[in-house]
PLY file of the C-alpha trace (Angstrom):
ply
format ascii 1.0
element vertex 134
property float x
property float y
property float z
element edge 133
property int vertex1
property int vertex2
end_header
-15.38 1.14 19.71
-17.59 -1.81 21.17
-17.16 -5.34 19.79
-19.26 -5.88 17.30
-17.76 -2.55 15.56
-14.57 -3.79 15.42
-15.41 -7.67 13.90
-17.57 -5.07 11.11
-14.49 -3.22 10.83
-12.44 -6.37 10.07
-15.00 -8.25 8.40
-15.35 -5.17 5.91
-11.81 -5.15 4.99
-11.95 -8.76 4.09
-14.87 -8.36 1.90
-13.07 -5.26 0.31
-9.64 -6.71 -0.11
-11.44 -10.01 -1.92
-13.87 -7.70 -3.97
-10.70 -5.86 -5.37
-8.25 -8.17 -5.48
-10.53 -9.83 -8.26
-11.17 -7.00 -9.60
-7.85 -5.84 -10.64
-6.31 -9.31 -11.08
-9.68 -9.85 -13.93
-8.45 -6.50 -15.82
-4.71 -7.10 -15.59
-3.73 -9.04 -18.12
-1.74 -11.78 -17.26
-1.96 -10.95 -13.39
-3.20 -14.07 -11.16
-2.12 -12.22 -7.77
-1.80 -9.12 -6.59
1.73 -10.13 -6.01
1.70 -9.96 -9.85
0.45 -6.88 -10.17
2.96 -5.02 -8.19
5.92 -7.14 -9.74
4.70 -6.33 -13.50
4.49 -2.51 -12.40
8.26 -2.72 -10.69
9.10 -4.07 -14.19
6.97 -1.15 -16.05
4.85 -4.31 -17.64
2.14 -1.88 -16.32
1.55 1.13 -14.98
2.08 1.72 -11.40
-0.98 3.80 -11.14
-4.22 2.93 -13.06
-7.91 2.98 -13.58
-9.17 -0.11 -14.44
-12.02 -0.30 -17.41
-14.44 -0.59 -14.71
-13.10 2.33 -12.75
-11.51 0.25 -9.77
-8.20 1.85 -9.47
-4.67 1.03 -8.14
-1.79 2.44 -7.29
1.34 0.25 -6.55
3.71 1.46 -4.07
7.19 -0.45 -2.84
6.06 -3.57 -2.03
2.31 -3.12 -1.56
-0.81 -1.90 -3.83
-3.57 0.47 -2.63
-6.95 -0.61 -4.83
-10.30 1.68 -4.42
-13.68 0.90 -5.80
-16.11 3.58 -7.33
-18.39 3.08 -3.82
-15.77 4.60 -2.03
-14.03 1.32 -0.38
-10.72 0.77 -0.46
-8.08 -1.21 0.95
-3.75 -1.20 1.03
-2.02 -4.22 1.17
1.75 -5.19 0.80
3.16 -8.74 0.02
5.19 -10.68 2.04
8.05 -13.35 1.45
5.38 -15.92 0.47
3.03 -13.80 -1.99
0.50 -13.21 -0.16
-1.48 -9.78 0.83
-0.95 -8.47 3.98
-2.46 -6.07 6.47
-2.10 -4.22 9.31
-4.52 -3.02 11.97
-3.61 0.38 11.24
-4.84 -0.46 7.26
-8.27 -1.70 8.72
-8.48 1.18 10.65
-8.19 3.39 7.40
-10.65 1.76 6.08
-13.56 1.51 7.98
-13.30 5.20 8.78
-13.61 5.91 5.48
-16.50 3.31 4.46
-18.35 4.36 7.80
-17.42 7.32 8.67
-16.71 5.97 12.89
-13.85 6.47 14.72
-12.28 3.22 15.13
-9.79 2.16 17.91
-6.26 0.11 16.68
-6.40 -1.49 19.85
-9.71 -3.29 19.24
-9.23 -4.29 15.66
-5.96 -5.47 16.29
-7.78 -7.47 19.61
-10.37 -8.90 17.13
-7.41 -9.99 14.37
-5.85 -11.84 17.23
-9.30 -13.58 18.16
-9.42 -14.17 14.52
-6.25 -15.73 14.16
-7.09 -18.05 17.37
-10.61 -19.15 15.74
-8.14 -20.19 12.53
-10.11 -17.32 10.32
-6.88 -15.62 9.96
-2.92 -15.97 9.73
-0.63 -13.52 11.74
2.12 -13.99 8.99
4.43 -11.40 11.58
4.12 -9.65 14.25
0.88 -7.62 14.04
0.25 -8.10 10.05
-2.45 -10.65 9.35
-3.56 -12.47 5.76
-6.53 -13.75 4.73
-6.95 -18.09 4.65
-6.95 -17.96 0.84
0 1
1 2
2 3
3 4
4 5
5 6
6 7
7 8
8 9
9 10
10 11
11 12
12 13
13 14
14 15
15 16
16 17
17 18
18 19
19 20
20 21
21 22
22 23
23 24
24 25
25 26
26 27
27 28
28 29
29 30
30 31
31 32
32 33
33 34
34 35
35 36
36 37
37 38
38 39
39 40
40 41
41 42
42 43
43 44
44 45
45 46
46 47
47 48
48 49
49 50
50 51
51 52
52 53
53 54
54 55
55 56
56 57
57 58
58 59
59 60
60 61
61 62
62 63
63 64
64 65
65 66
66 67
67 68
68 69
69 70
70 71
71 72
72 73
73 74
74 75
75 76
76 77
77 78
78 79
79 80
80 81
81 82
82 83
83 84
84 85
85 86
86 87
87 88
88 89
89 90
90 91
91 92
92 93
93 94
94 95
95 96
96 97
97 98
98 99
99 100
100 101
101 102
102 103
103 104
104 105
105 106
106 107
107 108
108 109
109 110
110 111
111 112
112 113
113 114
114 115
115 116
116 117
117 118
118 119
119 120
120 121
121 122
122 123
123 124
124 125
125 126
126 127
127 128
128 129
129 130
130 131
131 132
132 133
C-alpha cells in the first residue's frame, strides 16, 4: 500500500463514519449519539438491527454499531468510557477494501492514524483505537 492509499483509506472512513453517524442519529428518534443508539437498543427502546427509512442500516452489537449506506460504504465502531466512536485500524482496513476493492496493509493505516494523531487530526483514546476530533 503506498502513502497516499493509506491517508484515502483513513480519510474515507472518516467521511463514512460522519455520513452515517448523521444518518442514523436523524432517523432515531430521540438518539443524539451513536452512543445513544446502542444504549436504547441494549434497553430494546429500538431494535438492535434496522433499516432506516432511507435504507442506511444498523446493526448494534455489544458495545459498538456497524452502519452501511445503500452505496455500499460502511463503517463499525464501538464506544468507549467517554461516548465517543471508536476505531481500529483493522475497522479501516474493512472498509476501504470493500469501498475500493485494494488490498490494504494494517501496518500503514495504523502508521498514518499515528501521523494523524501527531498532526492533532485525531485522538488515540487507547492503545491502537483512534476517534475522530468531534
Amino acid at each position: 500500500m503506498t502513502e497516499w492509499t493509506a491517508i484515502d483509506a483513513v480519510r474515507s472512513f472518516e467521511a463514512a463514519l460522519r455520513s452515517l453517524r448523521d444518518r442514523v442519529i436523524a432517523q432515531i428518534a430521540d438518539a443524539d449519539s451513536i452512543e445513544d443508539v446502542v444504549h436504547m437498543a441494549q434497553r430494546g427502546a429500538v431494535p438492535r438491527d434496522g433499516t432506516l427509512e432511507d435504507g442506511t442500516r444498523y446493526s448494534v452489537h455489544g458495545i459498538g454499531c456497524w452502519m452501511a449506506d445503500t452505496r455500499g460504504r460502511e463503517v463499525d465502531v464501538d464506544i468507549d468510557e467517554k461516548g465517543r466512536e471508536i476505531f481500529d485500524d483493522w475497522r479501516m482496513v474493512m472498509h476501504w477494501e470493500a469501498v475500493s476493492g485494494e488490498r490494504s496493509s494494517r501496518e500503514d493505516i495504523l502508521a498514518e492514524c499515528r501521523r494523524l494523531v501527531d498532526s492533532g487530526e485525531l485522538i488515540e483514546s487507547r492503545k491502537n483505537w483512534f476517534c475522530l476530533l468531534a
